[in-house]
C-alpha positions as semicolon CSV with decimal commas, in nm:
position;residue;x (nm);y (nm);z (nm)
1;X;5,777;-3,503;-1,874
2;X;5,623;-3,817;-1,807
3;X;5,374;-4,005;-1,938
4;X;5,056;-4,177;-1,766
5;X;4,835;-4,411;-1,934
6;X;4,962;-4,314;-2,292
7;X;4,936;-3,924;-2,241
8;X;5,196;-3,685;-2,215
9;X;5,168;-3,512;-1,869
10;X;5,268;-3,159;-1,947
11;X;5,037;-3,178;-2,256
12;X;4,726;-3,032;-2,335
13;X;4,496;-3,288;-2,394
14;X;4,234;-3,216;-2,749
15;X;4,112;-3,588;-2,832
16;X;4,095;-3,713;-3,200
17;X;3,827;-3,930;-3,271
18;X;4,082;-4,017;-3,550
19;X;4,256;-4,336;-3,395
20;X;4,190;-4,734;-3,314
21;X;4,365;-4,975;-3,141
22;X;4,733;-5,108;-3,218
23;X;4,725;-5,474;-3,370
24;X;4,947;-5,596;-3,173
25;X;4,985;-5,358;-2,908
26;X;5,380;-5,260;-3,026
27;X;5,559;-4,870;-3,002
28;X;5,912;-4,893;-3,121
29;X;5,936;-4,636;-3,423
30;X;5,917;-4,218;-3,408
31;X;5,817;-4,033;-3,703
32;X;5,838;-3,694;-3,715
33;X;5,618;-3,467;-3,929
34;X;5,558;-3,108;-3,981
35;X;5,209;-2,965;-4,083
36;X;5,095;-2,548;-4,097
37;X;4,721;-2,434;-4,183
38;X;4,721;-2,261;-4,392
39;X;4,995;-2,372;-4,557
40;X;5,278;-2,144;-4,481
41;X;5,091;-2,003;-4,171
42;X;5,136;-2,041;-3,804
43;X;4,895;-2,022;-3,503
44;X;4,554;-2,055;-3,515
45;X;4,315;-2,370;-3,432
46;X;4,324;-2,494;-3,779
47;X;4,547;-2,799;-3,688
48;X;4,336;-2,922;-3,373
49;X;4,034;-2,911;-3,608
50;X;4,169;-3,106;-3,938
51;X;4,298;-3,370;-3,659
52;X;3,902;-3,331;-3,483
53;X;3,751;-3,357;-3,744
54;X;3,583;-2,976;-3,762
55;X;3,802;-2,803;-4,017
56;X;3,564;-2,589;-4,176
57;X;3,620;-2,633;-4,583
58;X;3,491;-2,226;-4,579
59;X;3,743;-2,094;-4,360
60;X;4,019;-2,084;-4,643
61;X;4,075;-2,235;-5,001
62;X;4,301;-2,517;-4,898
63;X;4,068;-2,635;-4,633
64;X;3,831;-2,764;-4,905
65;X;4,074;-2,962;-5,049
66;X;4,158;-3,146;-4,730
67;X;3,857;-3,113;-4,498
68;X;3,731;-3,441;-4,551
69;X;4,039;-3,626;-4,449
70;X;4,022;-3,825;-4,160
71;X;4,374;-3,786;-4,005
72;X;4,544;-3,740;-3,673
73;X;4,898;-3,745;-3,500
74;X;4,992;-3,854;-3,146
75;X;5,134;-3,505;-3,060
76;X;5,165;-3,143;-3,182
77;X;5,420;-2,897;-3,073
78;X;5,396;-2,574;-3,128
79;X;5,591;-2,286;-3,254
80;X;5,607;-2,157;-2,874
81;X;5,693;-2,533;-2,733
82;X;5,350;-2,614;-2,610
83;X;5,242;-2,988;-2,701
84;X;4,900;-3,104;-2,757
85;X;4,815;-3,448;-2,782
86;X;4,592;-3,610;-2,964
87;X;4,576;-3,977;-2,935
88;X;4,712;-4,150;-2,639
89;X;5,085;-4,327;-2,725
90;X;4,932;-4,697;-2,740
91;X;4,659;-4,630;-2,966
92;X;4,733;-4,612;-3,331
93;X;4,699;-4,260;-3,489
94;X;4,643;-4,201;-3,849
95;X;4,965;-4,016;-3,930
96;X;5,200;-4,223;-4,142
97;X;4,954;-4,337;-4,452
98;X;5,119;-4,538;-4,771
99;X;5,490;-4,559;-4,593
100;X;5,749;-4,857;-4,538
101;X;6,044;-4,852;-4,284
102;X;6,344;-5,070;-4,270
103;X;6,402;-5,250;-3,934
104;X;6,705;-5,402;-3,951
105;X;6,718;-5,616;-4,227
106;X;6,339;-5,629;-4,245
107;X;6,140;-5,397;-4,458
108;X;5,781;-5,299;-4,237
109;X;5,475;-5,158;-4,363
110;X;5,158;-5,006;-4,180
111;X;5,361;-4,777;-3,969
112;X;5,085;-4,635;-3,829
113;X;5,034;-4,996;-3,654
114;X;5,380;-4,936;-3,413
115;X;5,482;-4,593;-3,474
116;X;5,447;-4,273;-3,269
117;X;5,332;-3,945;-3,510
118;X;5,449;-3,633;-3,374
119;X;5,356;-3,323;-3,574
120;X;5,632;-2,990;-3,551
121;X;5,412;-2,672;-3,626
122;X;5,625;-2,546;-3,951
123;X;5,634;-2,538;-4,357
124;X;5,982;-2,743;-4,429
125;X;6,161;-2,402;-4,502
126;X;6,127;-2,161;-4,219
127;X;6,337;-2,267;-3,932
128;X;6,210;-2,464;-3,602
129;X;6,226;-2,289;-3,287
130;X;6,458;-2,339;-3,026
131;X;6,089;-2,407;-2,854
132;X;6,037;-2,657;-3,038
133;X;6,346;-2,859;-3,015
134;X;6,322;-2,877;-2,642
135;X;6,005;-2,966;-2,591
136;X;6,067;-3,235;-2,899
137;X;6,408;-3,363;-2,710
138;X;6,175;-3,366;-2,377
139;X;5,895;-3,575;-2,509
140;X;6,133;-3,788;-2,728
141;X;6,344;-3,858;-2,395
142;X;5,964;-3,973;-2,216
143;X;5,886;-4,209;-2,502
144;X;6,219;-4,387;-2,499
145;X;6,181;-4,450;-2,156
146;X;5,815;-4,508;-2,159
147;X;5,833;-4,787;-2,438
148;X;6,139;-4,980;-2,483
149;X;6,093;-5,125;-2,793
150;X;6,180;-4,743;-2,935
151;X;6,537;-4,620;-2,965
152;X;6,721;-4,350;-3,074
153;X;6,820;-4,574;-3,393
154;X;6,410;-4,569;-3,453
155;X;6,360;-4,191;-3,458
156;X;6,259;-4,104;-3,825
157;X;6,112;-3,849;-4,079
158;X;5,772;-3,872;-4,263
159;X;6,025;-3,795;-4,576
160;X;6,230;-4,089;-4,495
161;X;5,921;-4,354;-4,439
162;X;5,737;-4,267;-4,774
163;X;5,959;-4,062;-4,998
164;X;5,789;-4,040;-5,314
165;X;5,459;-3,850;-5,139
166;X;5,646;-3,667;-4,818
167;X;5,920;-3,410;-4,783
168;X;5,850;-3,347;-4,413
169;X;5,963;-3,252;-4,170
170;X;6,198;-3,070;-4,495
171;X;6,549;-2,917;-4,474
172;X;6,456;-2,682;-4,247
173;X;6,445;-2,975;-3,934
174;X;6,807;-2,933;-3,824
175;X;6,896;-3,321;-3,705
176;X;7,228;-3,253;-3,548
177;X;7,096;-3,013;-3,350
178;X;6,745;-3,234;-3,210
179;X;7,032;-3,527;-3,151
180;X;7,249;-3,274;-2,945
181;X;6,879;-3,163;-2,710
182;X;6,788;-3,485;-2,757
183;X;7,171;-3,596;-2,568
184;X;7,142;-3,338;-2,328
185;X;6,782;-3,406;-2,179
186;X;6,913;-3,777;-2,153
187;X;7,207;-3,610;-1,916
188;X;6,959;-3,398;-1,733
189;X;6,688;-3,690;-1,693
């Protein structure tokens, strides 16, 4: 699964106008997120429109509490594995908000300025798809070698990076298991 000119090949491309350039230019963090609208619900086109910015606040209850936001990740995947992308990898999406992220011995802020936002279609309880993992390990595997400022050590949750307003991707993200696809698409690669 490569990547050419920050886009995911394999990816269907729905462009956000919900980006701007990177300060300095810098990918070395991964956080990963989890979003469903409605909440609780999967499918649907809800999710390319709140990132597009035509959510329509009618369509459902929630949706006027959050149509107005002006948000966006680098990449969506699925319940069925399929990725859709966003924002290209070296522009900044709008994904990480009020967070902070220890680098070492350095505490960062403005994620959102070096990170990669990658959205897993779920509600933090029901489990992630076998689907999902895969194509998560696959486009994990073309980011590490596609910027190598990012490592395996810099692969984090949205719960992790601001933990007083974020519980995603939740319990249900099984880590040992991502690591494991994530190790055996580096063998395969």
């Amino acid at each position: 699964m490569p990547i050419h000119e920050g886009w995911l090949a394999d990816a269907r491309r729905v462009p956000s106008p919900n980006h701007n350039a990177r300060p300095a230019g810098e990918v070395s963090l991964l956080v990963l997120h989890s979003i469903s609208l409605p909440p609780g619900e999967f499918a649907g086109d809800a999710i390319e429109r709140l990132f597009t910015n035509r959510l329509e606040p009618d369509a459902h209850p929630f949706f006027a509490e959050i149509a107005g936001l002006r948000v966006s990740a680098h990449l969506l995947i699925r319940r069925d594995g399929e990725c859709v992308q966003f924002v290209p990898f070296h522009d900044r999406a709008w994904h990480a908000g009020r967070s902070r992220w220890r680098d070492g011995g350095v505490e960062r802020e403005g994620l959102n300025d070096f990170s990669v936002g990658i959205e897993l279609e779920g509600d933090e309880v029901s489990p992630y798809t076998a689907a999902q993992y895969e194509a998560l390990a696959r486009a994990t595997r073309a980011l590490l070698a596609g910027y190598p400022a990012m490592s395996e050590a810099h692969i984090t949750s949205h719960a992790h990076v601001a933990p007083l307003r974020k519980t995603d991707p939740g319990p249900a993200f099984d880590w040992a298991y991502f690591r494991q696809r994530l190790a055996a698409t580096a063998i395969l690669s």
